[in-house]
N, C-alpha and C positions, 0 to 999 in steps of 0.2 A: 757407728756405721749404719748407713742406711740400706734399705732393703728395697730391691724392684721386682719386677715381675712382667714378664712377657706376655703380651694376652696371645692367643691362637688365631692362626692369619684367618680361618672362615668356620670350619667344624666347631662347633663348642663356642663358637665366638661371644653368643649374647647371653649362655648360660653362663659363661665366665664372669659376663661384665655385670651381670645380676649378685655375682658374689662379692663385688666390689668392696662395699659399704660394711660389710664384716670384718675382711681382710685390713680396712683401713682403721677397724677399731684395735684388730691384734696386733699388728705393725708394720704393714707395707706402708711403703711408704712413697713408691713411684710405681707408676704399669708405664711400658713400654708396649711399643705398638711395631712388627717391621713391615717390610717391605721389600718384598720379591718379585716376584712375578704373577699375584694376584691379586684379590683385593687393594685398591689401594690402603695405604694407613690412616690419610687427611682424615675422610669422613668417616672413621671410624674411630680417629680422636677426638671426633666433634660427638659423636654419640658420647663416649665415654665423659667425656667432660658434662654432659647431660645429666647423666646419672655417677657424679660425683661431687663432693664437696670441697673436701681437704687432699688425695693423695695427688702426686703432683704426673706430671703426662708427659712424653717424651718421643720423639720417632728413635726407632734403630732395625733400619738408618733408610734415609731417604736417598736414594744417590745423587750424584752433582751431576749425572749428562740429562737425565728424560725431564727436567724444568729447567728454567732460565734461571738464571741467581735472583732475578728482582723477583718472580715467582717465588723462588724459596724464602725469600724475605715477605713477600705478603701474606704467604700463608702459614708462616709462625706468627706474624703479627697476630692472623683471625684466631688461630690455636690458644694465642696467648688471651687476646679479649674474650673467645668464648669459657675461657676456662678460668677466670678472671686471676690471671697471672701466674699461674701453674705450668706453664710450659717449656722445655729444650727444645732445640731442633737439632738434633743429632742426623749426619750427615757422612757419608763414605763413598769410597768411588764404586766400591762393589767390583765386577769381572767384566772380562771382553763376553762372558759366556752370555751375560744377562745382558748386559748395554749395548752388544751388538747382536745377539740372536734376538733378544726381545723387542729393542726402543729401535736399530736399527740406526746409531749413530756409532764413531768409531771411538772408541773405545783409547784416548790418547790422550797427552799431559796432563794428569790428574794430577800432579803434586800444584803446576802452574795454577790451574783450572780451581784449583780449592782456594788456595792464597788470593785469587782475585773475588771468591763468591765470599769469602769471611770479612772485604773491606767493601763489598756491595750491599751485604745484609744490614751491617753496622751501618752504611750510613742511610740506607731506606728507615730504618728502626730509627735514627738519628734526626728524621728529617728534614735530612740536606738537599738539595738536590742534585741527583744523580746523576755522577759525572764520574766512568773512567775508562779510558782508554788503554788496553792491557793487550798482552801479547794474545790473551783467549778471548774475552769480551771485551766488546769497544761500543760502548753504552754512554750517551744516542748515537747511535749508530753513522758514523762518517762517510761521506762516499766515495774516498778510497778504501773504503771493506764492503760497498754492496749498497750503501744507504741512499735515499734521498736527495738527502740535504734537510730533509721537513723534520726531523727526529727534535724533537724538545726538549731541556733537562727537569725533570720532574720530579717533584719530592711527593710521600706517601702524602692522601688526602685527608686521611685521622692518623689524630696524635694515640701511638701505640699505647697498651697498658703499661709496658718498661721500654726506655731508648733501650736498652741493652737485653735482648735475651741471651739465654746460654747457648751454647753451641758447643756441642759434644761431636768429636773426630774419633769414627771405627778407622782402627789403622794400625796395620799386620808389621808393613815393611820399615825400617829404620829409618829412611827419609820422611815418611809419612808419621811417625810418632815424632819425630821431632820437630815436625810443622806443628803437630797437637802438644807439644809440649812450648810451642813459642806461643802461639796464636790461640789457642782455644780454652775455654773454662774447663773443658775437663777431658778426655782420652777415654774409649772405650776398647780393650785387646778381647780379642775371642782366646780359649784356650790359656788363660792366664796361671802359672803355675808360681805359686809365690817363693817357694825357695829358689827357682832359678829365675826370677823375676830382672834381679839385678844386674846377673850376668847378659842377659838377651836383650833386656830394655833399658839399661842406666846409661851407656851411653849417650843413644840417640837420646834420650831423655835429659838429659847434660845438657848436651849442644843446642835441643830446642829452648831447656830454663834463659839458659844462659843471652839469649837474645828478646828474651820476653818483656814484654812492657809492664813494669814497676807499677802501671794501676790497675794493670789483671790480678788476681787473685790469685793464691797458688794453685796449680794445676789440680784436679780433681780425677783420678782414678775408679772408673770403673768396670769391675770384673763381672764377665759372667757365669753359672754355673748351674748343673741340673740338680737338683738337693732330696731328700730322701731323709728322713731321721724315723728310728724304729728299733728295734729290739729282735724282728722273728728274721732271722735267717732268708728264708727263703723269701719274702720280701727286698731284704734288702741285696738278695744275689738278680731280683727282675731286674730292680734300681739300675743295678750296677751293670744289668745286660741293655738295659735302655741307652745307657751313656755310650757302652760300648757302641751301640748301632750308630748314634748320635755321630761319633767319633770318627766308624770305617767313611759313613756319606762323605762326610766332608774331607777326609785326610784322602780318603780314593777317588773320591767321584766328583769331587765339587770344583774340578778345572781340569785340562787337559793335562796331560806327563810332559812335566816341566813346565808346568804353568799354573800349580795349582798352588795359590798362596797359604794353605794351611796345611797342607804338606811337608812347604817352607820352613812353617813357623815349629813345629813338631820335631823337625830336622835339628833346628836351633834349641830346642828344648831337651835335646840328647839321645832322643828315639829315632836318628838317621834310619837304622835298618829295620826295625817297625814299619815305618811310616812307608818305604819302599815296599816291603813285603803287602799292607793291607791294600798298597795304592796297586798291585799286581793283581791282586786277589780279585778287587773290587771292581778295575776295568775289565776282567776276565770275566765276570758275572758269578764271582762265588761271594756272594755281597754274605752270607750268615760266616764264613770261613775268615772272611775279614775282619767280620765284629769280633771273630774271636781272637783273631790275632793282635788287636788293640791290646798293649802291657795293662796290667795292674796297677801299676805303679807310674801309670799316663792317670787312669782313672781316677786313682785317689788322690793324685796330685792338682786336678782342675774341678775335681765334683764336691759339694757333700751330701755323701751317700754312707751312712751306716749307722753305728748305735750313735748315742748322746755323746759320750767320751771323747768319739772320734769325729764327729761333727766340731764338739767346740777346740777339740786340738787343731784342726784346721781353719775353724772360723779365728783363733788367733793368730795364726802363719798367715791368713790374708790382710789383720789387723798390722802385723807385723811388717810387710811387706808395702808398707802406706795404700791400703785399698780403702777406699771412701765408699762408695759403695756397693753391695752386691747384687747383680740382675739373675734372679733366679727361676729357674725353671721347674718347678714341683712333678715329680712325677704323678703323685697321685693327682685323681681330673676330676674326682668331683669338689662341691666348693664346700660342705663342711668342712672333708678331710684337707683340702686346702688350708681353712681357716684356723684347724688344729694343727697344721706342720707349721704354717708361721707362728701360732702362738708361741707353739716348743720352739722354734727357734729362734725367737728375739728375748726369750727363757735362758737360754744358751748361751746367744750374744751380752746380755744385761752382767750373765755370769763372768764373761769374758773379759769385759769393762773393767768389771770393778775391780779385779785385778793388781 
């Protein structure tokens, strides 16, 4: 199983990436980079790739409305050259909250909108020239949608490090994992809980195999999680109150009522009345009342946070569950302790293995 790790969108940003080259001796093995509503991620994959060798780079996740798809194919290309061949471009629709309070475009057919940017990327990276006319982009642009007439068909002007980069799809709702299950190297779920993995995701997950192209590769799952490994108690009860907060933002706050997709997904997960209650708490402004109202047994189903034991009891439930691999969020910030939790836990995982 491989191991990633999220760098911090601005605060702590370069002390992080200063810890890089440790982490990648102990066993990280991917940094993620996202993208929200601030820094962008690009140039701060292109730093990273500066001061890196071996671990490998990834966006999570760029969304599909604020660049054009041929955009998102040039700039995994440069991603991929400057990091000489280390690079995903991990890609999601993200919310109407961010793609229309932030970018100011509307926020509509994102299932269409993906399907036509993952046969745009391919064939920019492909070096074909670029031709399609889809029900979202109609690339060179026709003048029954707005064009010309002068639009050109163009293929990239340098030959990429790989025709094929990977392409990693975040995607919450059933129709969306099994677009990431037809079409994409690998599936990224927020909130992944392995025992009930099968029941919320095997479907959709079916129905996207099931139409996939026999020289993709099998789909590649990956989970994320805030992680913690320790022995003293009251450490590992902060851990465990960090996740909680973690947990209320997003399950209360991170979309309107009835329109909050991780809500959704938590609902599906078996915590209907939970997720109602912190989502009440949270829009009311008792946001500490809501961390508390997150179950136990949400926490220790999507984190690893506690002694050894129960870390690798769980780092096997995600082995178990076909997770490829984990994007993890270390609680502790500085980068020794960093470089000592991953050591313990690919100590942990190596244990798990062998098995």
């Amino acid at each position: 199983m491989k191991f990633g790790m999220p760098i911090p969108y601005a605060a702590g940003f370069k002390q992080a990436v200063e810890g890089l080259r440790a982490l990648e001796d102990v066993g990280l093995d991917v940094v993620t980079v996202p993208e929200a509503y601030t820094f962008d991620a690009v140039s701060r994959l292109g730093y990273i790739a500066a001061r890196t060798s071996r671990v490998e780079l990834a966006t999570s996740i760029l969304n599909i409305y604020s660049r054009t798809p041929a955009l998102l194919a040039m700039t995994a290309a440069g991603l991929d050259h400057v990091s000489g061949g280390r690079f995903s471009l991990g890609i999601g629709s993200s919310g109407p909250q961010v793609v229309e309070g932030f970018h100011g475009v509307p926020f509509h057919a994102p299932l269409g909108r993906t399907r036509e940017i993952v046969a745009i990327c391919r064939q920019v990276w492909g070096r074909e020239r670029l031709e399609l006319h889809g029900r979202h982009y109609d690339v060179p642009l026709t003048p029954e949608r707005g064009g010309s007439g002068l639009g050109r068909s163009l293929k990239l002007v340098d030959a990429p490090v790989r025709p094929r980069i990977p392409m990693i799809l975040a995607a919450l709702g059933p129709k969306n994992i099994a677009l990431a299950a037809e079409l994409f190297e690998a599936w990224q779920p927020i909130f992944y809980h392995p025992e009930s993995a099968d029941e919320v995701f095997g479907a959709p997950l079916a129905e996207g195999r099931a139409k996939r192209d026999p020289l993709l590769a099998g789909l590649r799952v990956i989970a994320d999680a805030k992680f913690f490994v320790g022995d003293d108690e009251d450490e590992i009860g902060a851990a465990r109150a960090e996740v909680r907060a973690a947990l209320a933002l997003y399950i209360g706050g991170m979309g309107a009522r009835g329109k909050n997709f991780y809500h959704h997904l938590v609902t599906r997960l078996g915590f209907g009345a939970a997720a109602d209650e912190i989502q009440d708490l949270y829009l009311g402004g008792s946001k500490d009342a809501a961390a508390a109202a997150v179950p136990g047994a949400l926490v220790d189903g999507i984190a690893l946070v506690g002694r050894p034991d129960h870390v690798e009891q769980r780092l096997a439930a995600y082995a178990a569950a076909g997770v490829d691999q984990l994007n993890l969020s270390p609680v502790s910030t500085g980068n020794a302790e960093r470089a000592r939790q991953f050591a313990l836990l690919r100590k942990i995982a190596d244990a798990v293995t062998a098995r």
